[in-house]
Every structure is written in C-alpha cells, then in structure tokens.
C-alpha positions as protocol buffer text, in pm:
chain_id: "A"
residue {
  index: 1
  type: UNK
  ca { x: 5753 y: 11982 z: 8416 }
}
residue {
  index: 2
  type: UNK
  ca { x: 5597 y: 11774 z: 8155 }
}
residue {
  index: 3
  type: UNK
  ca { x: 5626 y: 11422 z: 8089 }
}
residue {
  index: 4
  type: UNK
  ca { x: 5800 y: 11487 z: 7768 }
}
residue {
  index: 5
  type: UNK
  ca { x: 6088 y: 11688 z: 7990 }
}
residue {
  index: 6
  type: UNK
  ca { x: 6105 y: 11443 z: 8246 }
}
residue {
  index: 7
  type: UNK
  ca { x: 6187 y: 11206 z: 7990 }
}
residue {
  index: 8
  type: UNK
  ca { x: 6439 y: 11400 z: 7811 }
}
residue {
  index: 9
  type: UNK
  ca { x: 6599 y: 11486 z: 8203 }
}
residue {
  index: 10
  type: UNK
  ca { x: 6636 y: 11128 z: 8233 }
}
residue {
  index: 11
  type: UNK
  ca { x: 6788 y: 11040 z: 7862 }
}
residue {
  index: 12
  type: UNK
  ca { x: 7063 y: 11339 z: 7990 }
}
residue {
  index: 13
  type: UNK
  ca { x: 7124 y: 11254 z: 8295 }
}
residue {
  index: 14
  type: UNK
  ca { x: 7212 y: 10827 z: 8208 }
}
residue {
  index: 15
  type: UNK
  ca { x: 7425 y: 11011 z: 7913 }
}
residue {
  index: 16
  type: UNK
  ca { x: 7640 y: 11248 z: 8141 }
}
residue {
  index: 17
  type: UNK
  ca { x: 7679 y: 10918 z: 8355 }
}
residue {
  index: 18
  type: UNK
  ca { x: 7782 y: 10658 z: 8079 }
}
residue {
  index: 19
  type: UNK
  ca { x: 8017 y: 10910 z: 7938 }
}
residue {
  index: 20
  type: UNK
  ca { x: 8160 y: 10963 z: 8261 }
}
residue {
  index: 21
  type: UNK
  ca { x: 8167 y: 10602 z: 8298 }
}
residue {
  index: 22
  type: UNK
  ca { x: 8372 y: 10579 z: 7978 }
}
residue {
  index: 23
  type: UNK
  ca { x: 8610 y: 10834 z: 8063 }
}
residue {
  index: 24
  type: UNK
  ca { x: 8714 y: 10672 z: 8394 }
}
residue {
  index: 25
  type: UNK
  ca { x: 8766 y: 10327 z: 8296 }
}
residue {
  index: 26
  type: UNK
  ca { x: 8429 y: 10153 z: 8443 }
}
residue {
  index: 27
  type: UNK
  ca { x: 8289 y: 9871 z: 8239 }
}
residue {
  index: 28
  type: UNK
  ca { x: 8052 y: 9543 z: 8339 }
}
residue {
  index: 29
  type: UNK
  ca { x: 8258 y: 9230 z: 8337 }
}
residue {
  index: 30
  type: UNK
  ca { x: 8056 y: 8899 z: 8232 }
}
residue {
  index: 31
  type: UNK
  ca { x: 7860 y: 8844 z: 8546 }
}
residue {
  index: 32
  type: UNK
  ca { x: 7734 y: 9219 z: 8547 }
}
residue {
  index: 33
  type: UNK
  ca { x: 7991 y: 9411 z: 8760 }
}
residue {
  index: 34
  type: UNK
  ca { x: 8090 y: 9710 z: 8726 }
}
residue {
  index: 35
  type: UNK
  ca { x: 8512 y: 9698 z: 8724 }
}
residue {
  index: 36
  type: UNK
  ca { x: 8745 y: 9970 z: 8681 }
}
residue {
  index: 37
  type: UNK
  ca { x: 8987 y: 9920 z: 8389 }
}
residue {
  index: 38
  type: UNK
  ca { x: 9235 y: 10199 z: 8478 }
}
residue {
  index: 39
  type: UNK
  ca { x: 9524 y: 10041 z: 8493 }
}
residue {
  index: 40
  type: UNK
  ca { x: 9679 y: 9618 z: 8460 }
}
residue {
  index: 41
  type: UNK
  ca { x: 9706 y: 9550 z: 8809 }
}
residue {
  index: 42
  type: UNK
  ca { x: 9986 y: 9285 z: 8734 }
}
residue {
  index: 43
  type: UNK
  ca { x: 10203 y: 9571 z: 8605 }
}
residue {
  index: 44
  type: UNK
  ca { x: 10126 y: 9783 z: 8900 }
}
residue {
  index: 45
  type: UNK
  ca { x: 10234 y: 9535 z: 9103 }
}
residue {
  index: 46
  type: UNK
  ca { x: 10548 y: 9454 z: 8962 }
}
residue {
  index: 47
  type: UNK
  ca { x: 10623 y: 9770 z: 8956 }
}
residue {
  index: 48
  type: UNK
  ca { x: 10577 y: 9835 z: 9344 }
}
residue {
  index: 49
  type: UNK
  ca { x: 10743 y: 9547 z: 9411 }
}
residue {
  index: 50
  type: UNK
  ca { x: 11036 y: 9699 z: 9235 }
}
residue {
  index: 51
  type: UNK
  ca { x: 11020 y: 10066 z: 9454 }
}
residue {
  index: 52
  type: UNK
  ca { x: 10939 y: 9826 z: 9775 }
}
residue {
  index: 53
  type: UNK
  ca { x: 11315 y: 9644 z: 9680 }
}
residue {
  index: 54
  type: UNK
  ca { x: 11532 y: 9944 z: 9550 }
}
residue {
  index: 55
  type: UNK
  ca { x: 11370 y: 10146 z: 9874 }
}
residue {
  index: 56
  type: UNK
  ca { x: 11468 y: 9846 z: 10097 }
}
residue {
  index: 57
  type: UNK
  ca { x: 11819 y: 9832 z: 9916 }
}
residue {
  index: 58
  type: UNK
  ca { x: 11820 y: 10236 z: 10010 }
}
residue {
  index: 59
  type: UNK
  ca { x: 11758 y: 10170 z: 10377 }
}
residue {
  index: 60
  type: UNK
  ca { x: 12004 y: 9909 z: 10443 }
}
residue {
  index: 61
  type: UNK
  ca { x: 12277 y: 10157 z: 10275 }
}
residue {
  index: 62
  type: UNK
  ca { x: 12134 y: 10360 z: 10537 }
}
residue {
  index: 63
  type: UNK
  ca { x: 12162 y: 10174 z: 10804 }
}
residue {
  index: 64
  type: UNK
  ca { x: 12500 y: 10064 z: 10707 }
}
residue {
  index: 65
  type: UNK
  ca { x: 12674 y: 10424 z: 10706 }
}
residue {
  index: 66
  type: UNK
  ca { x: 12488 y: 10494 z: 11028 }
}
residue {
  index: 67
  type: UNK
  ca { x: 12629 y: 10183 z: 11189 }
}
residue {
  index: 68
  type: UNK
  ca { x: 12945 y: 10208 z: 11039 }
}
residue {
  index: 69
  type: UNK
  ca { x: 13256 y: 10254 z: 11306 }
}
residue {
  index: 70
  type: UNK
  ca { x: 13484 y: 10639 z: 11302 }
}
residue {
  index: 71
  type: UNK
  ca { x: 13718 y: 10443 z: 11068 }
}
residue {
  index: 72
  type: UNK
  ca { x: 13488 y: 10362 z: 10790 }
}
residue {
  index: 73
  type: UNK
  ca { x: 13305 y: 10667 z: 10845 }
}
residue {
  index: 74
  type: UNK
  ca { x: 13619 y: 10895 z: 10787 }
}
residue {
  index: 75
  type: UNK
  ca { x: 13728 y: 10635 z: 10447 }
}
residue {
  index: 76
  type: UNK
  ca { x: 13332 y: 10772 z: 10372 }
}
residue {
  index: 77
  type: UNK
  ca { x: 13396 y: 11114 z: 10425 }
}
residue {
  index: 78
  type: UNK
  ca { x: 13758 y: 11091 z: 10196 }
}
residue {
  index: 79
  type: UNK
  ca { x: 13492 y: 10899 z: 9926 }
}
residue {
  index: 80
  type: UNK
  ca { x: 13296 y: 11211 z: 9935 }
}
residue {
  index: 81
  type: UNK
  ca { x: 13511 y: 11457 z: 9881 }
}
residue {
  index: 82
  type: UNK
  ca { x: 13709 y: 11254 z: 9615 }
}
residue {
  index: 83
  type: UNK
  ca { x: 13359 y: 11254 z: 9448 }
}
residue {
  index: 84
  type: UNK
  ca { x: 13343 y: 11654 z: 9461 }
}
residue {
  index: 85
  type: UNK
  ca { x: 13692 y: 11671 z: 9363 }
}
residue {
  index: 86
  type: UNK
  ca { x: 13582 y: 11510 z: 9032 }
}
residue {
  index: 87
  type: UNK
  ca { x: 13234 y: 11671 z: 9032 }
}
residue {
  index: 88
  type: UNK
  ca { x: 13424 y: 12039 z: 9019 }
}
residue {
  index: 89
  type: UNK
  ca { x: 13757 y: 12103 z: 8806 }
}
C-alpha cells in the first residue's frame, strides 16, 4: 500500500466514524467530552418516575385484593361479573 492509500484509508475510516458519531447522538461538550445527546434526561426521568408511581399504585391494589377478607373478596367477585354483565349484552 502506498502512502497515497494509506492516506485516503485514514480520511475513510475518521468519515465512517464521525458519521456514525452523528447518527447516534455523540457530540464534544465545551471542555472536550464526548456526550451522548440521545435523549433529555430530565424528561426521562420524569417520565420513570411516573411508571415507578402508577406501578406502585398497581401493587398496592394488589396487595389490597390479596389481603382482602372472604367478604370483600366475594363483593369483588359480584364487581366482576357486574362488569361482564355490561361488557356482553
């Protein structure tokens, strides 16, 4: 390989990588570093702390109708059906 190759191989090769670069998000901040700029990580966190409460809102439902005594759970069941009544004509 000639010099003249190797320095075309080179010019390719930091190409491929800036465009891949690019197409994942990666740019240098002020100081240099390379960050990834996917996503707003404020907005990602609001947003898991949203699925972390309706999940946690989910499990104590959970843990209510598992707990619940045979009186509640059969006023459960009649809820259930009454729902299916209405659910089929």
């Amino acid at each position: 390989m000639n010099p003249f190759e190797m320095v075309v191989a080179i010019i390719v090769i930091v190409t491929i990588g800036s465009v891949l670069k690019a197409r994942f998000g990666i740019h240098k901040d002020k100081h240099g570093n390379e960050v990834f700029r996917g996503s707003d990580t404020a907005s990602d966190a609001a947003r898991l702390r949203d699925e972390v409460r309706a999940l946690k809102e989910r499990v104590q439902v959970l843990e209510r109708v598992i707990t619940d005594s045979e009186a509640s759970s059969l006023r459960l069941d009649r809820e259930i059906e009454a729902l299916r009544d209405k659910k089929n004509p």
